[in-house]
PLY file of the C-alpha trace (Angstrom):
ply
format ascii 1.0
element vertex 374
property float x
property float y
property float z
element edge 373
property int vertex1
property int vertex2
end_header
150.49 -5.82 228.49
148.46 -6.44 225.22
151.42 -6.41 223.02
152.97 -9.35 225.11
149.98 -11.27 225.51
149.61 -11.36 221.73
153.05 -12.15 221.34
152.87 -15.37 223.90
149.52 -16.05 221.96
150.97 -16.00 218.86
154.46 -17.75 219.90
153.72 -19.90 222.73
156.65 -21.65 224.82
155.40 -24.95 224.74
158.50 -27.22 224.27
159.70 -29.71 226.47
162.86 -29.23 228.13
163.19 -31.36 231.39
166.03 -31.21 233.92
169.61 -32.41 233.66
169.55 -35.48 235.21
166.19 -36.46 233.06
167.75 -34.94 229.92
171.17 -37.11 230.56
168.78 -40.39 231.16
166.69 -39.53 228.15
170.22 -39.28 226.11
171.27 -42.63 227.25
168.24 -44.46 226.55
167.78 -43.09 223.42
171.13 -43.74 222.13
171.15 -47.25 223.50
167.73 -47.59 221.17
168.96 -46.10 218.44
172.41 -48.45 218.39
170.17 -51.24 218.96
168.02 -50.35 215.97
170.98 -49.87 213.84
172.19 -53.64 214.70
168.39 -55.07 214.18
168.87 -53.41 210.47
171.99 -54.89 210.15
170.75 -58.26 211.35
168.04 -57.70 208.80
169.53 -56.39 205.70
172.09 -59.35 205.78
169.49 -61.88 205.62
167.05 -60.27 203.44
169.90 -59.89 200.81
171.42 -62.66 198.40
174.43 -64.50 199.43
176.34 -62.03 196.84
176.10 -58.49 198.57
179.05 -57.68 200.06
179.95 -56.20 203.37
180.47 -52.40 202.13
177.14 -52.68 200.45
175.63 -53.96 203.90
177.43 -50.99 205.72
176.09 -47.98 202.93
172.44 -49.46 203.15
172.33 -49.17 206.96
174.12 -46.13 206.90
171.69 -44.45 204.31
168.94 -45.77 205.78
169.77 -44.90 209.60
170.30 -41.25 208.43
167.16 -40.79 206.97
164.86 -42.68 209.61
166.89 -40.21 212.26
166.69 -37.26 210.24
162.75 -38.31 209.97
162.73 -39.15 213.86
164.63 -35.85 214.63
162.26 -33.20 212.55
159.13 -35.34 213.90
159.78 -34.88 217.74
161.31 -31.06 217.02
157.91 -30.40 215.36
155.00 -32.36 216.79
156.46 -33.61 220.43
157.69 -29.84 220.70
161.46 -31.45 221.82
164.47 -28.96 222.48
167.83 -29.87 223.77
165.30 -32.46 225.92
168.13 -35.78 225.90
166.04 -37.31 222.97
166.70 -34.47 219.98
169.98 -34.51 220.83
170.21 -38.34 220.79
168.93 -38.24 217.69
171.62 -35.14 216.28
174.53 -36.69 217.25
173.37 -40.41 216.13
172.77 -39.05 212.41
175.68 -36.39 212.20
178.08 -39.93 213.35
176.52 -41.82 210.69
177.28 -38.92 207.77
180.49 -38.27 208.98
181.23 -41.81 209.19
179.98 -42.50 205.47
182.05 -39.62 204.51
185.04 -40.26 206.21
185.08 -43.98 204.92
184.30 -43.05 200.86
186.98 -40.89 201.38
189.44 -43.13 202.03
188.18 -46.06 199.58
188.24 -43.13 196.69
191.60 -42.28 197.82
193.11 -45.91 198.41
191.75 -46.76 195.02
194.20 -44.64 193.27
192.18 -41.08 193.03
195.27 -39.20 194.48
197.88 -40.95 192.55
201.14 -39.02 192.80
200.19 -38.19 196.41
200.17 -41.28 198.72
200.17 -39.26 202.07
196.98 -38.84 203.96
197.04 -35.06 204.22
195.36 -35.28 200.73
192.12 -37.20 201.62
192.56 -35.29 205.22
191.48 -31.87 203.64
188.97 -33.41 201.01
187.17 -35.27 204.54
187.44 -31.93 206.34
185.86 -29.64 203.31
183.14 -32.58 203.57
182.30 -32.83 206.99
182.55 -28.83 207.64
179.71 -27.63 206.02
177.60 -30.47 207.29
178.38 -28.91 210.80
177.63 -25.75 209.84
174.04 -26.52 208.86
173.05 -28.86 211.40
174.67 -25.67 214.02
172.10 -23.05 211.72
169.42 -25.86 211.68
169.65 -26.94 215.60
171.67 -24.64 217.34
173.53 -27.21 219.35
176.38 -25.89 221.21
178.37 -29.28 220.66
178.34 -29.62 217.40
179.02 -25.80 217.30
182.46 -26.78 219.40
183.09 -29.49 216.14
182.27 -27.36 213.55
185.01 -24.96 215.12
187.68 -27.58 215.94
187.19 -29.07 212.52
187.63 -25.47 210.70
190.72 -25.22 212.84
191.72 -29.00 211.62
191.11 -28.01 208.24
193.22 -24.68 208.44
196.44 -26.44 210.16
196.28 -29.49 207.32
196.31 -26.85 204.01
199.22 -24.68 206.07
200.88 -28.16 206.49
201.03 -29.12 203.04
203.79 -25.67 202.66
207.36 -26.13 203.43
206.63 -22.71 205.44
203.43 -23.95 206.93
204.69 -25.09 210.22
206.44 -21.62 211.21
203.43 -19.67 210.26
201.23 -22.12 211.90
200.51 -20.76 215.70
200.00 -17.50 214.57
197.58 -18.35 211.64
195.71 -20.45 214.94
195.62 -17.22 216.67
194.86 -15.00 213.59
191.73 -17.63 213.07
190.63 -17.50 216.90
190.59 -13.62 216.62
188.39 -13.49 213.76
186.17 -16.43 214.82
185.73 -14.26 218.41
184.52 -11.01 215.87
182.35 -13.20 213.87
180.92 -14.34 217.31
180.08 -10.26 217.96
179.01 -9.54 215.17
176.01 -12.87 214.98
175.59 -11.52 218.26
173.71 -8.13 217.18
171.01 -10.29 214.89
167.97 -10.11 215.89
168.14 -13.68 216.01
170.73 -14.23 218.28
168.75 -15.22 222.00
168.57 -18.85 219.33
172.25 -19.03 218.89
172.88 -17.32 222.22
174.62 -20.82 223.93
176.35 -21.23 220.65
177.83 -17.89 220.80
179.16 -18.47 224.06
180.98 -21.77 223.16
182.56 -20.12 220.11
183.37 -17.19 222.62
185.09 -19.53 224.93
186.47 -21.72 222.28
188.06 -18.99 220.73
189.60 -17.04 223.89
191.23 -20.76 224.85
192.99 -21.62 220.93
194.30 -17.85 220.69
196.04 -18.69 224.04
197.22 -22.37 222.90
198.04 -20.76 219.61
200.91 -18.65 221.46
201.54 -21.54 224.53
205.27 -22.02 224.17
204.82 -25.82 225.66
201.70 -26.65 222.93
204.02 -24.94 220.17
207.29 -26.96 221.08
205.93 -29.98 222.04
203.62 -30.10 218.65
206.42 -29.20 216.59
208.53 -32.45 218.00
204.81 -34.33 217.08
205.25 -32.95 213.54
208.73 -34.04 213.21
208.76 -37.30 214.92
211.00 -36.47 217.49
211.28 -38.29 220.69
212.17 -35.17 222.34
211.44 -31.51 221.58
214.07 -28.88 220.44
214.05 -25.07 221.18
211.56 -23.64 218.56
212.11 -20.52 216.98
211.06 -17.59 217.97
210.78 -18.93 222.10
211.06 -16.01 223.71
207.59 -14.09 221.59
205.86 -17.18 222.65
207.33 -17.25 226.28
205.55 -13.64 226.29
202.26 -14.95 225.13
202.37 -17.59 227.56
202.97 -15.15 230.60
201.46 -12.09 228.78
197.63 -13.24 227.56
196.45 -14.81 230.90
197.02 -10.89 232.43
195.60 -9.51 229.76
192.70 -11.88 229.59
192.39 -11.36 233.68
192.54 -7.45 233.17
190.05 -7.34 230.23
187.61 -9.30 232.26
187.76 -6.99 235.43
187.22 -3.61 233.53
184.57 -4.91 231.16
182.69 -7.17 233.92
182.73 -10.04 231.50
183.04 -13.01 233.43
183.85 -15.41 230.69
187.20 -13.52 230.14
188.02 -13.49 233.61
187.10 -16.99 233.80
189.17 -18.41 230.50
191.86 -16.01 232.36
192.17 -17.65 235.11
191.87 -21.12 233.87
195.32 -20.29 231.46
197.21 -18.76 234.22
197.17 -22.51 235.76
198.39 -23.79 232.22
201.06 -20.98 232.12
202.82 -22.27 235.51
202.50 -25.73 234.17
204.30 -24.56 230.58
206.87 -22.88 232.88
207.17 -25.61 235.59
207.28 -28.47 232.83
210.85 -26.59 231.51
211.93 -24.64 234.49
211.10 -26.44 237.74
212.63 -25.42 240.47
210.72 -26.77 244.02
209.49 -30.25 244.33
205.98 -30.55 243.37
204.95 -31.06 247.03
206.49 -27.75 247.81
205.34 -25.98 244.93
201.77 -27.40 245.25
201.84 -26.19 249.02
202.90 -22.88 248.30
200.47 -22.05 245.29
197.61 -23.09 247.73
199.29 -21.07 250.36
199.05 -17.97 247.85
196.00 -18.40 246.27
193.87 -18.69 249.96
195.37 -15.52 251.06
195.28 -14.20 247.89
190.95 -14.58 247.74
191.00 -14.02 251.30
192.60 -10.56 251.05
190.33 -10.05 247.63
187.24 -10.73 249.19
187.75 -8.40 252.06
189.10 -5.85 249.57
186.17 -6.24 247.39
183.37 -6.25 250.19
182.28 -2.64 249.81
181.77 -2.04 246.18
185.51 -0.62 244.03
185.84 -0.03 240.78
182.35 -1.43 239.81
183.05 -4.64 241.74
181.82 -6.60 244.68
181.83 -9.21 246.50
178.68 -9.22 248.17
175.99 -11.28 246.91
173.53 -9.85 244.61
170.18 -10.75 246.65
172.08 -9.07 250.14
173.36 -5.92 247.81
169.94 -5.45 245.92
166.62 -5.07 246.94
165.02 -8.39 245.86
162.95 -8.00 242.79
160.10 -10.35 241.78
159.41 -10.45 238.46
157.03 -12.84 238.77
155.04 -11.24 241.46
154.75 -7.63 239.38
153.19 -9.31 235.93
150.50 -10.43 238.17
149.83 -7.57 240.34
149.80 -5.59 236.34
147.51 -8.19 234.93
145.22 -9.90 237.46
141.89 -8.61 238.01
141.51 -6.53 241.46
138.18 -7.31 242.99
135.82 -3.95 243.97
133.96 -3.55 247.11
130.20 -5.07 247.23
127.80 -2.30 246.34
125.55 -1.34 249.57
122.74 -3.48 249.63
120.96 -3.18 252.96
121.13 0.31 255.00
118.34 0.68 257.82
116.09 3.54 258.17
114.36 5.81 255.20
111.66 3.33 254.62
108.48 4.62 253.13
104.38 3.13 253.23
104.59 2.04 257.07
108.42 2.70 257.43
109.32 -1.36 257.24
110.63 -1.07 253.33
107.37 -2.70 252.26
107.73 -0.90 248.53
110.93 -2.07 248.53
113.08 0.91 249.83
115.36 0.38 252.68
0 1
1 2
2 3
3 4
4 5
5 6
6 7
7 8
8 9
9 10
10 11
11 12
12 13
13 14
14 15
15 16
16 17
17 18
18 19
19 20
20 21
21 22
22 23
23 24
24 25
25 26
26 27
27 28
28 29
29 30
30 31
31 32
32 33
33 34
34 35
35 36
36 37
37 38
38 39
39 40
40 41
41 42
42 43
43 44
44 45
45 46
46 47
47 48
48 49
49 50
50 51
51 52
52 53
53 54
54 55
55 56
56 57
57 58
58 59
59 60
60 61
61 62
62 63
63 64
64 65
65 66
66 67
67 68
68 69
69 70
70 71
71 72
72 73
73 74
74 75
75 76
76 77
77 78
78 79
79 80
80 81
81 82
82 83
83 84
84 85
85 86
86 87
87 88
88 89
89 90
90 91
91 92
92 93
93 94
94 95
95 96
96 97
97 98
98 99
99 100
100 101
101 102
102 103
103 104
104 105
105 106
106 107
107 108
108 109
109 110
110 111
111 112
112 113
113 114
114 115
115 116
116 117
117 118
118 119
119 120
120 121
121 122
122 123
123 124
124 125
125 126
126 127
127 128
128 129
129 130
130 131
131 132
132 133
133 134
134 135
135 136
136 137
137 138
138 139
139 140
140 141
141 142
142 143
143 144
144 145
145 146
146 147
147 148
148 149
149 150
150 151
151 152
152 153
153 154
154 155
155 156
156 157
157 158
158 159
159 160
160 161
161 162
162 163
163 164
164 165
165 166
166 167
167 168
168 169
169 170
170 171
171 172
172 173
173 174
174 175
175 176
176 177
177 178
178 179
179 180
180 181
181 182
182 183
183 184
184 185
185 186
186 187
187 188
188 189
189 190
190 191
191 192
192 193
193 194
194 195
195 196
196 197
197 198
198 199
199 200
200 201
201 202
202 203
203 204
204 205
205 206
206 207
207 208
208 209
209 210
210 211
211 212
212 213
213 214
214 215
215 216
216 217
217 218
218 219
219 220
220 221
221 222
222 223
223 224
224 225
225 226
226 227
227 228
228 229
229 230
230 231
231 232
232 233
233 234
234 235
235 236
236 237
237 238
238 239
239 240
240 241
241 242
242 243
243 244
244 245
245 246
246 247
247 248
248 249
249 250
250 251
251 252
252 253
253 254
254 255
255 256
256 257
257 258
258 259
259 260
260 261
261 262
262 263
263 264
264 265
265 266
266 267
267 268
268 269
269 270
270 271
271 272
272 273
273 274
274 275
275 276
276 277
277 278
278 279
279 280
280 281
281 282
282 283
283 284
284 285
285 286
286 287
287 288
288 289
289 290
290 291
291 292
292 293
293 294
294 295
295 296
296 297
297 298
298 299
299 300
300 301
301 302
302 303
303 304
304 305
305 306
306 307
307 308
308 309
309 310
310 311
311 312
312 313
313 314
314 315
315 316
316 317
317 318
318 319
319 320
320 321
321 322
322 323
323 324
324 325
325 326
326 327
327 328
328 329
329 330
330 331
331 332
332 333
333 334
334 335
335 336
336 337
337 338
338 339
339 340
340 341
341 342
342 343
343 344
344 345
345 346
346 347
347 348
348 349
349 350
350 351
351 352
352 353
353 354
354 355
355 356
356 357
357 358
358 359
359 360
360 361
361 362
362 363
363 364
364 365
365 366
366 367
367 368
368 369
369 370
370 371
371 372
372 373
């Protein structure tokens, strides 16, 4: 009990993190401030400035200048108003990574309109150079902040920037879905492996999203609808063709929500069996969307129909403990343990009986106590 009342001494937990619906309010009003602020600058700056500045010049100085009062704003309330994840930081977060990625994404395309990328008029060219830009910016402000949104964008955008360069190769498209899924497996592995620093309880929610995130793409990766249908969206087709290779990606569509369901049950991980079960609704879409068969009143009636009796017959299956499974709640299948209520039973002071103080009889000089002795 010494060590951890040295460490909460020396690392106290003293930030403010209110409740959903405050944090929510707090984001609204604070982004509502901050767009107004951006406007008032605007308003400002245009005035203050001879009737020679431009319009690009008035949109860089506000830009510049809004990303370094909200980087300012952001470190003061992380450091001195003890802020985190409390509506206002991440107000602030997402107000100055729009404004960088904004600046970036417009340069981008002036420097390339301008004639940078002569010889190579298609936008897959400034595409990549905005991605390699706006990546790394993610990745710092996700090391800095450890928001699990912008963890979600820095993924997506890596993924962006990997189908753009595979893209620009006459063999790119082919070897595209399974470079998605090679990409998702080594983003999950790069999720376990940040997961055994001793850091991690920081980056814990950000661990999950790039668990989740990447569990979901490897699936999409090998969806036979997301495959044909973005192939005909690559090609400009009105209507999609039989891809190649259909029937390996007809077996990832019917093959990784059972494996994803079966990986969950035997290692207890819920988010597998939870991503599992979400696909297997996306698989009977892929295969109803090529291969329907009942009307969708029908079909809709009869997937209900199977999936009550289905939990019905797993919850009575499941209702004395198989295969390291239950469904009985935890606080009826446990004794109820209060953590609480031990730390101060361990550390609070137990009071001691009142030492005897009056006791009749044994007096001495007359027998009434008169020297004092009872």
């Amino acid at each position: 009990m010494a060590q951890l009342s040295a460490i909460q001494a020396a690392h106290p937990l003293d930030y403010y993190r209110p409740t959903i619906f405050l944090r929510i309010t707090l984001f609204i009003f604070t982004s509502i401030g901050l767009l107004a602020g951006s406007g008032f600058a605007a308003l400002v700056f245009s005035g203050g400035f001879s009737s020679g500045v431009s319009e690009e010049t008035l949109l860089l100085t506000t830009g510049v200048l809004s990303i370094i009062g909200s980087l300012i704003a952001l470190e003061f309330a992380i450091k001195e108003s003890r802020l985190c994840h409390s509506g206002i930081d991440n107000a602030l977060l997402y107000y100055l990574l729009g404004w960088i990625v904004f600046l970036l994404v417009y340069l981008t395309h002036k420097t390339a309109t301008s004639g940078l990328y002569e010889g190579n008029t298609s936008t897959s060219s400034y595409t990549i150079t905005t991605l390699l830009l706006v990546l790394p910016v993610l990745l710092a402000a996700t090391v800095r902040y450890a928001d699990r949104l912008v963890a979600a964008a820095a993924y997506a955008t890596s993924l962006l920037l990997l189908a753009s360069v595979l893209l620009e190769f006459p063999i790119g498209r082919l070897i595209l879905p399974f470079a998605v899924m090679l990409a998702s497996v080594a983003a999950y592995f790069l999720g376990k492996k940040l997961s055994l620093r001793p850091d991690h309880l920081y980056y814990k929610p950000c661990l999950q999203v790039l668990k989740v995130l990447s569990l979901l793409t490897f699936y999409l990766g090998g969806n036979y609808l997301v495959v044909r249908e973005g192939n005909a969206l690559l090609s400009d087709a009105l209507v999609s063709a039989q891809i190649p290779f259909a029937w390996l990606f007809y077996f990832f569509t019917a093959g990784i929500p059972v494996a994803y369901i079966i990986v969950g049950l035997r290692r207890h991980d819920r988010v597998w069996l939870l991503v599992g079960l979400l696909i297997v609704v996306f698989s009977l879409y892929t295969l109803r969307h090529y291969r329907s068969v009942l009307p969708p009143e029908i079909a809709a009636t009869l997937a209900g129909a199977v999936l009550i009796v289905a939990m019905l017959w797993v919850t009575r299956y499941l209702r004395q403990p198989r295969h390291g499974l239950t469904a009985t709640a935890d606080d009826e299948d446990q004794p109820k343990f209060n953590l609480e209520s031990l730390i101060i039973a361990e550390t609070a002071t137990v009071p001691q009986p009142a030492a005897v103080g009056f006791e009749f009889g044994g007096g001495s000089s007359g027998g009434g106590g008169a020297d004092g002795s009872y």
